[in-house]
DSSP file (Angstrom, degrees, kcal/mol; ACC not computed):
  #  RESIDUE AA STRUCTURE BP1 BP2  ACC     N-H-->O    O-->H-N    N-H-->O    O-->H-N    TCO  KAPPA ALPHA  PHI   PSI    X-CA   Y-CA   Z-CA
    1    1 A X    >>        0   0    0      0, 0.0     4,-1.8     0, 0.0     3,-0.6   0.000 360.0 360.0 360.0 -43.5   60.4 -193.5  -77.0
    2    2 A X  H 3>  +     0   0    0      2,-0.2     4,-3.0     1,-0.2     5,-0.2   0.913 360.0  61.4 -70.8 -34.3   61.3 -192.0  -73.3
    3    3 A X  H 3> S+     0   0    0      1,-0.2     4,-0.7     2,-0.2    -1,-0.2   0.714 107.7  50.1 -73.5   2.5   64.4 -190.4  -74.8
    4    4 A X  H <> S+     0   0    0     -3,-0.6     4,-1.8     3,-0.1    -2,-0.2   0.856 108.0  46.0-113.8 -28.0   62.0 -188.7  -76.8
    5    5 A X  H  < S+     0   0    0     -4,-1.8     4,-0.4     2,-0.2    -2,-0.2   0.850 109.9  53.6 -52.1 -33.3   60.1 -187.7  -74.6
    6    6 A X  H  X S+     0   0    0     -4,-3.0     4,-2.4     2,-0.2     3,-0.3   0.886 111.9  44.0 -30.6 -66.3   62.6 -186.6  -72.6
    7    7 A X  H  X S+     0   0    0     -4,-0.7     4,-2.3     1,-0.2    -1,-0.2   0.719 112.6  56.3 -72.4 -22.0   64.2 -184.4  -75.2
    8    8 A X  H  < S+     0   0    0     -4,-1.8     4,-0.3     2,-0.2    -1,-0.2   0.398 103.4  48.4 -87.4  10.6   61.0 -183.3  -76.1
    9    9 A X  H  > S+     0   0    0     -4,-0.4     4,-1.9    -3,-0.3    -2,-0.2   0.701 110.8  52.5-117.0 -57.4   60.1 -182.1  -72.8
   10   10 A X  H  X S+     0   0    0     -4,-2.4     4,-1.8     2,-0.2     5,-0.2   0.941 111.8  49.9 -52.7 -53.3   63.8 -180.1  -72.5
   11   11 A X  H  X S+     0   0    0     -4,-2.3     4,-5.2     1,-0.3     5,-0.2   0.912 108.7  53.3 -69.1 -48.6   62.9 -178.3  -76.1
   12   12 A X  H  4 S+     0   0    0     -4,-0.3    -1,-0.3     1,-0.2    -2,-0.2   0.881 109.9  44.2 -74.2 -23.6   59.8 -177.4  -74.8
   13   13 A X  H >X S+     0   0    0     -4,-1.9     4,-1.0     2,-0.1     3,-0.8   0.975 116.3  47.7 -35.2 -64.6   61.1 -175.7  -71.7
   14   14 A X  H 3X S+     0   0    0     -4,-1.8     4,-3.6     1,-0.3     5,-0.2   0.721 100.9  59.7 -54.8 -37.5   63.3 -174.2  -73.3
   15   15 A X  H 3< S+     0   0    0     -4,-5.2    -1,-0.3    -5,-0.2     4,-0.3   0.445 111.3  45.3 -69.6  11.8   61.3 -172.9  -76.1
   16   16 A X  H <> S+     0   0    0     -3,-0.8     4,-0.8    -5,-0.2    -2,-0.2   0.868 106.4  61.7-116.7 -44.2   59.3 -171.1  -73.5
   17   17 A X  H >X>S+     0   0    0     -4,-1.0     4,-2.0     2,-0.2     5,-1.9   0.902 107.3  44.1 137.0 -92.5   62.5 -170.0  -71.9
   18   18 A X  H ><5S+     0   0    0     -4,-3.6     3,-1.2     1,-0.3    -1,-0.2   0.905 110.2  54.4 -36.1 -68.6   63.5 -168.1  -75.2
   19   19 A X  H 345S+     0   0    0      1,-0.3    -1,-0.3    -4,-0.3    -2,-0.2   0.762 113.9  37.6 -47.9 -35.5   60.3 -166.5  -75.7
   20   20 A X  H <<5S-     0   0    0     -3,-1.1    -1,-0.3    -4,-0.8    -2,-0.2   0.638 109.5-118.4 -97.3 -20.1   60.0 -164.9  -72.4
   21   21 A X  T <<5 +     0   0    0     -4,-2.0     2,-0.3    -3,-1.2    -3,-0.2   0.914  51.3 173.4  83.3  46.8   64.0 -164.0  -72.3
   22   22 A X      < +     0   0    0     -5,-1.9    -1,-0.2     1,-0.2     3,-0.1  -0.614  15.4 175.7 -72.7 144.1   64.1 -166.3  -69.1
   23   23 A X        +     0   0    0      1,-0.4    47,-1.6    -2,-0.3     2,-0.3   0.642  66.1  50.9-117.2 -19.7   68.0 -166.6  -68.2
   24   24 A X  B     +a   70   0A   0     45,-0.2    -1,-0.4    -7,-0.1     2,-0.3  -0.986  60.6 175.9-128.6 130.3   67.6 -168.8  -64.7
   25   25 A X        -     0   0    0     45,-3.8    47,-0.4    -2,-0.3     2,-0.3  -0.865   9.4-167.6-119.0 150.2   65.2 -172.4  -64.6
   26   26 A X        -     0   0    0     -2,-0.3     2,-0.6    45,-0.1    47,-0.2  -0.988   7.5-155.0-128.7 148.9   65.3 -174.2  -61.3
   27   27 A X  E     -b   73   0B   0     45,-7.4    47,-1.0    -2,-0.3    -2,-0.0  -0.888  30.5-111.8-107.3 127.4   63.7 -177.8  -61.7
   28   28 A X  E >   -b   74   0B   0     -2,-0.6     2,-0.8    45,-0.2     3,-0.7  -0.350  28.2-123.5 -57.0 142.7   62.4 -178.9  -58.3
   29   29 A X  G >> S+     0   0    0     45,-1.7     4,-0.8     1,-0.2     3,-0.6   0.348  82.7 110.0 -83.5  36.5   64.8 -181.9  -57.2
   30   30 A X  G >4  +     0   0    0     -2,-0.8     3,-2.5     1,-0.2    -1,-0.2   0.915  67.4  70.6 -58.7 -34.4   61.9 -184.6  -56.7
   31   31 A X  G X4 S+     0   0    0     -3,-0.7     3,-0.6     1,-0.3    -1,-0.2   0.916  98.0  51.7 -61.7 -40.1   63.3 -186.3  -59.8
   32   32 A X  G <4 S+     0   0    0     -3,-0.6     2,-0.6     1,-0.2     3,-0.5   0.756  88.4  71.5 -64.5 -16.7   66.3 -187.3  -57.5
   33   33 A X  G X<  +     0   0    0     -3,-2.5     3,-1.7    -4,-0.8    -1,-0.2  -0.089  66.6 138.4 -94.8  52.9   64.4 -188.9  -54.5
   34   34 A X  T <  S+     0   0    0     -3,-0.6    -1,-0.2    -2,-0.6    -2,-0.1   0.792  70.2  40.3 -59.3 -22.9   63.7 -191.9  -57.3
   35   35 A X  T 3  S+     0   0    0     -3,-0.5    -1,-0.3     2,-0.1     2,-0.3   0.394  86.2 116.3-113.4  13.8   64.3 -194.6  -54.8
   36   36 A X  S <  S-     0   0    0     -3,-1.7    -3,-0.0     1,-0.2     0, 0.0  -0.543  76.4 -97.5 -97.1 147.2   62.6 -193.2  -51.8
   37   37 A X        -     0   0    0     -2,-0.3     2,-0.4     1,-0.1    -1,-0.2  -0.077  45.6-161.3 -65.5 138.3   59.4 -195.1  -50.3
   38   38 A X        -     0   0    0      2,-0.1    -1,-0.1     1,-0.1     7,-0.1  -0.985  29.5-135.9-136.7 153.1   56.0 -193.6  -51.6
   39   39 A X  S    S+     0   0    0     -2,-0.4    -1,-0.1     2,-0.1    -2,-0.1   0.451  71.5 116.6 -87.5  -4.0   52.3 -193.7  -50.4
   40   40 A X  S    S-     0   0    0      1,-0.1     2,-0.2     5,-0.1     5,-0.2  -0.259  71.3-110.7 -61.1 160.1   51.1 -194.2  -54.2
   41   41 A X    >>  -     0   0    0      1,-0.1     4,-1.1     3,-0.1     3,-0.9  -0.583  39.1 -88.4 -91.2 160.5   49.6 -197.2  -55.1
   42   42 A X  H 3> S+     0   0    0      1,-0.2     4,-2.2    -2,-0.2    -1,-0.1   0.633 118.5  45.1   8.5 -61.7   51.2 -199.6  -57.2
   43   43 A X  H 3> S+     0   0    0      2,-0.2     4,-1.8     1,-0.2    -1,-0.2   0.972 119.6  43.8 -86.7 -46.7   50.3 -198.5  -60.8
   44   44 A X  H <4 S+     0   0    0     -3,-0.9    -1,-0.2     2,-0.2    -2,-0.2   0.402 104.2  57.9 -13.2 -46.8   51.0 -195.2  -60.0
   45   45 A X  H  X S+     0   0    0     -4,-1.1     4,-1.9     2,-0.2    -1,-0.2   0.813 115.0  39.7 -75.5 -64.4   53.9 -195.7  -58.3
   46   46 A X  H >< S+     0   0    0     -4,-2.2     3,-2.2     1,-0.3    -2,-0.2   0.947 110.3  54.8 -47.4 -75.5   55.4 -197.6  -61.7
   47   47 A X  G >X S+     0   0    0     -4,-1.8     3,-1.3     1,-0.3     4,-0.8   0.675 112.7  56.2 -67.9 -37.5   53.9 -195.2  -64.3
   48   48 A X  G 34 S+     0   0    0      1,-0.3    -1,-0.3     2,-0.2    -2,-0.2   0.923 110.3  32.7 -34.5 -71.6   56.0 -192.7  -62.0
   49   49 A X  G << S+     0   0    0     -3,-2.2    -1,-0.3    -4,-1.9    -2,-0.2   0.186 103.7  77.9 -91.8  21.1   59.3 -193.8  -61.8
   50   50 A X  T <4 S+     0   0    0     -3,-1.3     3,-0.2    -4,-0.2    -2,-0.2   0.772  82.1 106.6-101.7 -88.2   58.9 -195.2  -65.9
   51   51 A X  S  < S-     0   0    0     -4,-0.8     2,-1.0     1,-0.2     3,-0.2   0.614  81.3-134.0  -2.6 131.7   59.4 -191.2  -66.5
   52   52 A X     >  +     0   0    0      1,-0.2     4,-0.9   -50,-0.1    -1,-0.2  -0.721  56.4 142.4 -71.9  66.4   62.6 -189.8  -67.9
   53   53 A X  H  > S+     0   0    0     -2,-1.0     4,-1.1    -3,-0.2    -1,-0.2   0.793  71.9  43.5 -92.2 -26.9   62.4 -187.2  -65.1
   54   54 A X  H  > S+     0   0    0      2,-0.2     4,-2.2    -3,-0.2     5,-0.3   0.944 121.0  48.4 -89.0 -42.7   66.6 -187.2  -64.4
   55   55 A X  H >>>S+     0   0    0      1,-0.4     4,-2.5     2,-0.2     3,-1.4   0.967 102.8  52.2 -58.8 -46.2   67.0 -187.2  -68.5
   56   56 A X  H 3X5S+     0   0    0     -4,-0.9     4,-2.1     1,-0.3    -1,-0.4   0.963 114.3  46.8 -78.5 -29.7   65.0 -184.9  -69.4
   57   57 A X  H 3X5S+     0   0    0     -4,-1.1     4,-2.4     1,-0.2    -1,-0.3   0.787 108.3  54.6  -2.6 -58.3   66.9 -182.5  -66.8
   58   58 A X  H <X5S+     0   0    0     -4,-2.2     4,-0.6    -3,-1.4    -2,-0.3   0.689 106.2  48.4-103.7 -27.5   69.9 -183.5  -67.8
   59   59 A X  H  X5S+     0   0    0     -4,-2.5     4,-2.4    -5,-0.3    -2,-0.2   0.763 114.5  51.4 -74.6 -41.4   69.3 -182.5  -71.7
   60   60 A X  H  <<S+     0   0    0     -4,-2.1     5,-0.3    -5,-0.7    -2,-0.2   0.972 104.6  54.4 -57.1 -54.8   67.9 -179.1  -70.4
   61   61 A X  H  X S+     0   0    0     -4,-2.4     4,-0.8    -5,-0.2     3,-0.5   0.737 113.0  40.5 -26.5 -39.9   70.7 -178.4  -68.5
   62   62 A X  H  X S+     0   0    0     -4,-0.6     4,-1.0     1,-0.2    -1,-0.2   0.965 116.3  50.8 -81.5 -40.6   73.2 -179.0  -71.5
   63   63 A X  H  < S+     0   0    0     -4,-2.4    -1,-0.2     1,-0.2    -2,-0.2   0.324 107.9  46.3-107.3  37.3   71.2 -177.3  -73.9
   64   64 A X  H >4>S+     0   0    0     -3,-0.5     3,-2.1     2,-0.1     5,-0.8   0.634 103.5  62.2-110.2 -33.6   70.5 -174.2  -72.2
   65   65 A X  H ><5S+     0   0    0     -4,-0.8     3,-1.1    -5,-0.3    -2,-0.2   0.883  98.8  61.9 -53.6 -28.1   74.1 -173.7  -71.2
   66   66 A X  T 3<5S+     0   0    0     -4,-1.0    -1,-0.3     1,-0.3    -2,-0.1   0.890 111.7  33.7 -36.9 -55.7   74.3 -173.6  -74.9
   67   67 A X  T < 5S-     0   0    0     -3,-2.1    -1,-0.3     2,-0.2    -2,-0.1  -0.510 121.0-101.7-118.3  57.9   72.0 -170.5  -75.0
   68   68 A X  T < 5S+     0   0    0     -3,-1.1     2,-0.4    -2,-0.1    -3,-0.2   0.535  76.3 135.0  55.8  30.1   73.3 -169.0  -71.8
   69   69 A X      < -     0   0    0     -5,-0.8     2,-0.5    -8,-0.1   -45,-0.2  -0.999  50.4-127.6-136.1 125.0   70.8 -169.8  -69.8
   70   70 A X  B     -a   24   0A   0    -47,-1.6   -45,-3.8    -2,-0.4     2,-0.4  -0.626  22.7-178.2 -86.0 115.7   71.3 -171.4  -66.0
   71   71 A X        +     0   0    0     -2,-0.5     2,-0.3   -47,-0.2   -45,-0.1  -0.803  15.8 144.6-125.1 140.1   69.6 -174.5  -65.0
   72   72 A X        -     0   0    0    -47,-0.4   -45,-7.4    -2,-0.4     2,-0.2  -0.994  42.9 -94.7-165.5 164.7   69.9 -175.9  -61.6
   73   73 A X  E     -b   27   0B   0     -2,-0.3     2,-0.2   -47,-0.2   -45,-0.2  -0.622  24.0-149.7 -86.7 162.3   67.7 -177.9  -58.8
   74   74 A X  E     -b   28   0B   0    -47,-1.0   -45,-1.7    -2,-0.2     2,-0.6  -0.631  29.8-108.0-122.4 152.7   65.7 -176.5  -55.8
   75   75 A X        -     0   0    0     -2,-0.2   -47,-0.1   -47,-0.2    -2,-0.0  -0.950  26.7-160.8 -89.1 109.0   65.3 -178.3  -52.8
   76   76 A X    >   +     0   0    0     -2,-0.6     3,-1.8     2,-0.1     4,-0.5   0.327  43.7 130.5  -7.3 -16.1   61.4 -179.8  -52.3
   77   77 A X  T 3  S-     0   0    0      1,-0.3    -2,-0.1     2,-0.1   -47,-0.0  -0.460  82.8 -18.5 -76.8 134.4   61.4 -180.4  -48.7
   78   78 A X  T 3> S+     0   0    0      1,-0.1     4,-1.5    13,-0.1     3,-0.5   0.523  89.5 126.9  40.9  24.1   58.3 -178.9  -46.9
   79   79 A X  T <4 S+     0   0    0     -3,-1.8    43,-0.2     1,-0.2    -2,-0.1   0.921  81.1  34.7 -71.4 -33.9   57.5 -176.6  -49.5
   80   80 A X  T  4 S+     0   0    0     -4,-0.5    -1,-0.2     1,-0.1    39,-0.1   0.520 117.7  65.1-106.6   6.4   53.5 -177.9  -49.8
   81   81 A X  T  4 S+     0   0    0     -3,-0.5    15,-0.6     1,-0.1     2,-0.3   0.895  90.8  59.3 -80.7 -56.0   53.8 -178.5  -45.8
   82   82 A X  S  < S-     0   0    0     -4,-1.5    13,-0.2    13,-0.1    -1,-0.1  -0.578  97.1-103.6 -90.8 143.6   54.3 -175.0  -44.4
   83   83 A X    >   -     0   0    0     11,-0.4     3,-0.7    -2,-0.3     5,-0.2  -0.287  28.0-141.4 -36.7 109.7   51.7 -172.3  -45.0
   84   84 A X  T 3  S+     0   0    0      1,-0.2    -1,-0.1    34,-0.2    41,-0.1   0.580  96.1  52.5 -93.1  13.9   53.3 -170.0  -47.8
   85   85 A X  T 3  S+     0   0    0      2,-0.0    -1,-0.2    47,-0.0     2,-0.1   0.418  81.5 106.4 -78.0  -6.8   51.9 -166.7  -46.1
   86   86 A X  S <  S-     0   0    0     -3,-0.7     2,-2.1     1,-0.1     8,-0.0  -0.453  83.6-114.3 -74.3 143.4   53.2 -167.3  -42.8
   87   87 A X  S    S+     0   0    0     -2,-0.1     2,-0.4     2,-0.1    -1,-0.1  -0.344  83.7 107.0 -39.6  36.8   56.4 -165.0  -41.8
   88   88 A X  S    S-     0   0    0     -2,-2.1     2,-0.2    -5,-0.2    -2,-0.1  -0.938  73.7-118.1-146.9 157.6   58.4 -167.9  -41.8
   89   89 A X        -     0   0    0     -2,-0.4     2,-1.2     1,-0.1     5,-0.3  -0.518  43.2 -98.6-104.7 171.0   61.0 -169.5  -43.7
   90   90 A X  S    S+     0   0    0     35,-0.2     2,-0.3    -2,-0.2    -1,-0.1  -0.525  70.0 111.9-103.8  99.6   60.3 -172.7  -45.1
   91   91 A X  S >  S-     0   0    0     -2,-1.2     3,-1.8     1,-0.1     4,-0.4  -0.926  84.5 -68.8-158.7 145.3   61.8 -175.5  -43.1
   92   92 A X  G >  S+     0   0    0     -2,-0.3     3,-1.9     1,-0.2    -1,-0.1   0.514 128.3  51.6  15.2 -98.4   61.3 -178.5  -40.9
   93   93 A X  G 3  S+     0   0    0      1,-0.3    -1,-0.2    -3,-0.1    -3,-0.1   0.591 112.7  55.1 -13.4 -49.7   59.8 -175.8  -37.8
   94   94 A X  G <  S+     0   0    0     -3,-1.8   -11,-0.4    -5,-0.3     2,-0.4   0.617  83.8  93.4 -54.7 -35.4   57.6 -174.6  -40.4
   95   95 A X    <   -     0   0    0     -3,-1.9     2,-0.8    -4,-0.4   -13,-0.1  -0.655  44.1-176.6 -98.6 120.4   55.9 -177.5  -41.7
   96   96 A X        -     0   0    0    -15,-0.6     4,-0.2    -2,-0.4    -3,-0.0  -0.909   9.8-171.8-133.0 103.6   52.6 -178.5  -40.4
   97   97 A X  S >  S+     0   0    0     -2,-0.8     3,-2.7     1,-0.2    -1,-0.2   0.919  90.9  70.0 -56.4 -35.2   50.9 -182.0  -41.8
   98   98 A X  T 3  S+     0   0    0      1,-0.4     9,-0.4    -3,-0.1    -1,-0.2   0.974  83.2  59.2 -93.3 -39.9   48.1 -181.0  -40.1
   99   99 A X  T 3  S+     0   0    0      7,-0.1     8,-2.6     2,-0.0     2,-0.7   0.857  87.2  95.0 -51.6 -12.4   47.2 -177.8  -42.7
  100  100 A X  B <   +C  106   0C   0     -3,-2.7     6,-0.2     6,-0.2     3,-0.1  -0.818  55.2 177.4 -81.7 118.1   47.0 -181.0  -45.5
  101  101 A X        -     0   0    0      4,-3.2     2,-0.3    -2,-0.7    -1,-0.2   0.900  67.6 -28.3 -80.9 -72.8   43.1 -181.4  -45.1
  102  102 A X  S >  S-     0   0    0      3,-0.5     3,-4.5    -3,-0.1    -1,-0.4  -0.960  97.6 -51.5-139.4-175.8   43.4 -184.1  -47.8
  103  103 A X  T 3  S+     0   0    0     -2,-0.3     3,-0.1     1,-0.2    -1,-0.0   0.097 128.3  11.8 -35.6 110.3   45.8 -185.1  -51.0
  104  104 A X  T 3  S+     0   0    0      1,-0.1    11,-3.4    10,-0.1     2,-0.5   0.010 113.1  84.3 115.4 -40.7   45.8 -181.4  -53.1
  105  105 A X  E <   - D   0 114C   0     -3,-4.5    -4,-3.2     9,-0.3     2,-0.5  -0.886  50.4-178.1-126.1 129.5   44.3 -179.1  -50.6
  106  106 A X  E     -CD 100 113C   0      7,-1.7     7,-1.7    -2,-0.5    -6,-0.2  -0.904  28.9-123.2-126.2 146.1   45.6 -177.0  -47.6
  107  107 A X  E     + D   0 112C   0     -8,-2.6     5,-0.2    -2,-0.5     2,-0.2  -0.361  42.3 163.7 -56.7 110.5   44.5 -174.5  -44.7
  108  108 A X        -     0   0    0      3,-3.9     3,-0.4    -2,-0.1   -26,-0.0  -0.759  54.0 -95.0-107.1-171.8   46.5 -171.4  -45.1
  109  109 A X  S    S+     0   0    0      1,-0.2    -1,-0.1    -2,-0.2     3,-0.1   0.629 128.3  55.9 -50.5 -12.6   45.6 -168.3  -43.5
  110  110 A X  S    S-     0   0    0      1,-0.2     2,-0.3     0, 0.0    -1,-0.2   0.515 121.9 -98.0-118.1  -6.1   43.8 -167.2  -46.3
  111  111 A X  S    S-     0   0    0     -3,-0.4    -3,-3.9    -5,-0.1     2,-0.5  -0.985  73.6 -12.1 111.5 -97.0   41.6 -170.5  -46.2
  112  112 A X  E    S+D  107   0C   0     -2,-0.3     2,-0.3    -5,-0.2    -5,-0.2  -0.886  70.5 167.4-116.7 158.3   41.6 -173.3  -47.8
  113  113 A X  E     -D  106   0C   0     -7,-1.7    -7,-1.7    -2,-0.5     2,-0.2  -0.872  42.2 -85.7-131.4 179.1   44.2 -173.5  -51.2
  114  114 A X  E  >  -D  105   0C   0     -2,-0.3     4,-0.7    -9,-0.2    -9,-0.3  -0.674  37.2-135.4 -65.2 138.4   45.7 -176.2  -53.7
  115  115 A X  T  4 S+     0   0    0    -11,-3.4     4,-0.2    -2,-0.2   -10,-0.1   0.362  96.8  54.3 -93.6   1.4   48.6 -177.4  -52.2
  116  116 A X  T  > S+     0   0    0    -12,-0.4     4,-2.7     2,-0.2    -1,-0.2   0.650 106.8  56.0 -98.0 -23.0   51.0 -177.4  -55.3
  117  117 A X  H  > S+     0   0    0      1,-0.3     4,-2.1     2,-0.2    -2,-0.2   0.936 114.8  38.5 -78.7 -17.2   50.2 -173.8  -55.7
  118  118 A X  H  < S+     0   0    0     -4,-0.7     4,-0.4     2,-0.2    -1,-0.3   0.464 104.2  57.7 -89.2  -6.1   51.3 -173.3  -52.3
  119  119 A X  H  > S+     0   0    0     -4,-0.2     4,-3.8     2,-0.1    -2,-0.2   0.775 111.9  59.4 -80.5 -52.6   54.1 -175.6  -52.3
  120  120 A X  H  X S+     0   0    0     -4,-2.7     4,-1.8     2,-0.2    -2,-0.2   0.838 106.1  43.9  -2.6 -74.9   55.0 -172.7  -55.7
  121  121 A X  H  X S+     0   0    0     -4,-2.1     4,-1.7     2,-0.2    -1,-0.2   0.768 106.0  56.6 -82.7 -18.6   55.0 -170.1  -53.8
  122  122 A X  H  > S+     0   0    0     -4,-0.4     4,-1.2     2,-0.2    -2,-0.2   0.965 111.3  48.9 -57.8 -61.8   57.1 -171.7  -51.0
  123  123 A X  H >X S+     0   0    0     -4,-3.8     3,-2.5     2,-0.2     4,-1.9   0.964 111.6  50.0 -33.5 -61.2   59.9 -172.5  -53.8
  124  124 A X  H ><>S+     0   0    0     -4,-1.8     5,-1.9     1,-0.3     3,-0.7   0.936 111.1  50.3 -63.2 -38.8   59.6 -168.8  -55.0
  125  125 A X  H 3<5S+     0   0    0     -4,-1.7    -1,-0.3     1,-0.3    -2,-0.2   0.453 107.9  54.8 -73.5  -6.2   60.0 -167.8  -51.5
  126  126 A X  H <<5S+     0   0    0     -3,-2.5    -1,-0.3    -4,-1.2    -2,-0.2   0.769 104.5  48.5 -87.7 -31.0   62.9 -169.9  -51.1
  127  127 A X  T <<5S-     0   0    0     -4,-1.9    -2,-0.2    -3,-0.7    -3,-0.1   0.064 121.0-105.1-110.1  51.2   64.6 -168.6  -53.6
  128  128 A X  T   5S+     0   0    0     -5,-0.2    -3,-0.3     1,-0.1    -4,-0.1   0.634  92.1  94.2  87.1  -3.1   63.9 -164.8  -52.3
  129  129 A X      < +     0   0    0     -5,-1.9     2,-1.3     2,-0.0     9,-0.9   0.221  41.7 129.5-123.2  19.0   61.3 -163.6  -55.0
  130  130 A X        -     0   0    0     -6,-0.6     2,-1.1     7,-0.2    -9,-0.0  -0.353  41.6-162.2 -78.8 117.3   58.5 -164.2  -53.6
  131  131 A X     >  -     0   0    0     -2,-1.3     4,-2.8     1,-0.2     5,-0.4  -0.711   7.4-159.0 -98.1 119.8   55.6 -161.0  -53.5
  132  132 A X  T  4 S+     0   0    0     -2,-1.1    -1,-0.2     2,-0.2   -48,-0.0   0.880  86.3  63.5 -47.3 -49.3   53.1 -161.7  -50.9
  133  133 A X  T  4 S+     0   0    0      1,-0.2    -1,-0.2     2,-0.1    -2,-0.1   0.869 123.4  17.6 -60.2 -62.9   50.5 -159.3  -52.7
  134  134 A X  T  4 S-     0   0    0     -3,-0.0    -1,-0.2     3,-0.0    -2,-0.2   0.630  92.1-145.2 -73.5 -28.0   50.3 -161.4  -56.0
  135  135 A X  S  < S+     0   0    0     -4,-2.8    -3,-0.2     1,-0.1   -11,-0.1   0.400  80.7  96.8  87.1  11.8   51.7 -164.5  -54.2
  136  136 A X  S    S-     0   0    0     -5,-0.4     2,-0.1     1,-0.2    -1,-0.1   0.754  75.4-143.7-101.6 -52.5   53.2 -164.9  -57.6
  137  137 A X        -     0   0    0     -6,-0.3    -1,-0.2     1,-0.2    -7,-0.2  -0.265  21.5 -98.9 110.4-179.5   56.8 -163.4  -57.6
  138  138 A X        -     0   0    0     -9,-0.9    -1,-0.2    -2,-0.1    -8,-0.1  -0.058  44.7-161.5-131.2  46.0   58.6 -161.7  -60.0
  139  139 A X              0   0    0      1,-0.2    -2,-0.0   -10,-0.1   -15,-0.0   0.324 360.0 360.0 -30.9 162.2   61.0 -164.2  -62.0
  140  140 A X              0   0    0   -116,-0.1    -1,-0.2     0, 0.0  -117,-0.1   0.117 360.0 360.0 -57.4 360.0   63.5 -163.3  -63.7
């Protein structure tokens, strides 16, 4: 059952992939920090790490290289801590718990925002595509 989900999780990527004539995915690497201590509780915690998260990776990865298409990981670290309007690149220096009001929401300049879309636009702004103006980027 997880190796279908798994695979069924790669196909739909991919199929999305195709449709839009994407040629580069980057998958954030959280799936790799499996074994690292979390504040979830218990049940949470499980239902978490029961997820195919490395499989289903690792079957996008083969079968986009199939169709030309380049899959790799991004690093996670402080991306939903530092502010992703700030002039600053997005690192240790950068990263301010205090801008987490609580779980989900943070102070940017701009007031208060979700903290995964702003952890988003810190990734796009890591890897260089990020447009302030739409906050959005311009993939590829």
């Amino acid at each position: 059952m997880l190796r279908n989900f798994a695979h069924t999780v790669s196909n739909l990527v991919l199929e999305l992939a195709l449709r839009h004539n994407i040629k580069e995915i980057r998958v954030g690497d959280g799936f790799q920090n499996k074994n690292k201590r979390s504040k979830l509780n218990s049940i949470a915690e499980q239902t978490w790490h029961l997820l195919p998260r490395g499989k289903a990776f690792e079957y996008l990865k083969y079968k986009a290289e199939e169709l030309g298409i380049f899959v790799d990981t991004i690093s996670e670290d402080y991306s939903s801590g530092a502010d992703s309007l700030l002039n600053k690149a997005v690192a240790e220096e950068s990263c301010t718990p205090e801008l987490r009001v609580k779980r989900g929401l943070l102070k940017s300049v701009l007031g208060f925002i979700n903290a995964d879309v702003n952890a988003c636009r810190s990734l796009l702004k890591k890897l260089g595509i990020f447009d302030k103006i739409s906050g959005l980027g311009k993939p590829p």
